[in-house]
C-alpha positions, 0 to 999 in steps of 0.5 A, a space after each residue: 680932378 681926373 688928370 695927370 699929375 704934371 709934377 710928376 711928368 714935368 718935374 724930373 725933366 725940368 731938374 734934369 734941365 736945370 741941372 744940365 744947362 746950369 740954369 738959375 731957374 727953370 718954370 712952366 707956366 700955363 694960359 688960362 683958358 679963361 681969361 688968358 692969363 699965366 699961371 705958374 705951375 711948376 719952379 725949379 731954381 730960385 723961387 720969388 713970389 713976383 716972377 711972373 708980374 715981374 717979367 710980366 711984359 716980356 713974357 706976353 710979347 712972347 706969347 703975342 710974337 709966337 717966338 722964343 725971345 732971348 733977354 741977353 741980360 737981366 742981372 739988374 732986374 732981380 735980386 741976386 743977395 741969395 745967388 753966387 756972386 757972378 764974375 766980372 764977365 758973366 750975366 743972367 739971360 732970360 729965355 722965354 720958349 712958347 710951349 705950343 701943340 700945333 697953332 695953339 699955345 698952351 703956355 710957356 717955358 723960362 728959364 734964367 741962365 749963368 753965361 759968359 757976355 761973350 758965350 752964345 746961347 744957341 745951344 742951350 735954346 735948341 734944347 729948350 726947344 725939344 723940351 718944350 715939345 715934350 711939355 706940350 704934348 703933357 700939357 695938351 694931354 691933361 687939357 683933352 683929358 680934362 675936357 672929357 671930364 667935365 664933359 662927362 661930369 656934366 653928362 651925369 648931372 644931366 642924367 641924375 636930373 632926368 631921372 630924378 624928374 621922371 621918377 614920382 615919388 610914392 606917396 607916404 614915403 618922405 625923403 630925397 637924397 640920393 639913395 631915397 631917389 635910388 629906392 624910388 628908381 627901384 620901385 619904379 622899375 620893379 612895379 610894372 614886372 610879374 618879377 617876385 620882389 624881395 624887400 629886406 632891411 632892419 626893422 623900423 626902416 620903411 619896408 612896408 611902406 616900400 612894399 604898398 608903393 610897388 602893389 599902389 604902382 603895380 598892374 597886378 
């Protein structure tokens, strides 16, 4: 497929994040824009294969609010065996960031982050939201981009079929992959002319038959 690679956009900046917030985990997930569903795209940090069925309500109410929503604390909702053991004060927030281009939301930016019960999060969220911003930008890029591709591929279908209806094929030659249709194109085009035909090719493959078709179509 013609597009960028977003791991490539994404990755960095989200280990940079990951990296500089002390976040647990950090994943972009994507709508589809077929039947609005999530799908993961990208994890840093712990990686269950549940995550997103598991936080599944939450992260359509934010999607349905068109707000970021800040769960103060999830220790009890996830498996923490593999984790550091958290201190007597500390706890798992949830941040769930929409990752919008103008009204439209392309999908979403979670993070889970290690904090003091009694430490805000507010600065942590006004970072997130300038990433998001940027995600954006590489999410609506790919998708613009992706459009013109099928545009374009369904272009050339549409083409390769009018071409292939309108080019009759001469009689006695057999064959209609793509490279035979390209002979028959040729023939076509070259018969009408006063143009000087040279025919080459090894023996055995049909030149004389390509050389009766141009003379059958041809005026002179």
């Amino acid at each position: 497929e013609s597009s960028i690679n977003l791991e490539d956009v994404l990755r960095p900046v989200m280990q940079h994040v990951t990296k500089t917030l002390n976040l647990r985990r950090s994943t972009i997930s994507i709508l589809s824009p077929d039947d609005g569903s999530l799908q993961l795209e990208e994890t840093i940090g712990h990686n269950e294969k549940d995550y997103l069925h598991q936080h599944a309500s939450i992260f359509q109410e934010t999607i349905q609010k068109d707000t970021c929503m800040i769960i103060p604390d999830i220790s009890n909702e996830i498996d923490l065996s593999n984790d550091t053991p958290l201190k007597e004060n500390e706890r798992i927030a949830l941040i769930c960031m929409p990752i919008k281009t103008g009204p439209e939301t392309l999908g979403l930016l979670t993070v889970e982050k290690r904090a003091h019960r009694k430490s805000s999060l507010q600065s942590s969220t006004q970072i997130l939201t300038l990433i998001s911003r940027v995600m954006a930008q590489a999410l609506n890029f790919r998708i613009r981009l992706a459009e013109r591709f099928s545009l374009l591929e369904a272009e050339n279908e549409r083409l390769q079929q009018q071409i292939s209806t309108s080019i009759t094929k001469p009689k006695g030659i057999i064959g209609n992959a793509s490279t035979m249709q390209a002979v028959y194109a040729n023939i076509s085009q070259v018969a009408p002319t006063q143009a000087t035909v040279l025919i080459r090719g090894e023996s055995g493959v049909g030149k004389e038959l390509v050389a009766w078709a141009v003379h059958y179509a041809s005026p002179r």
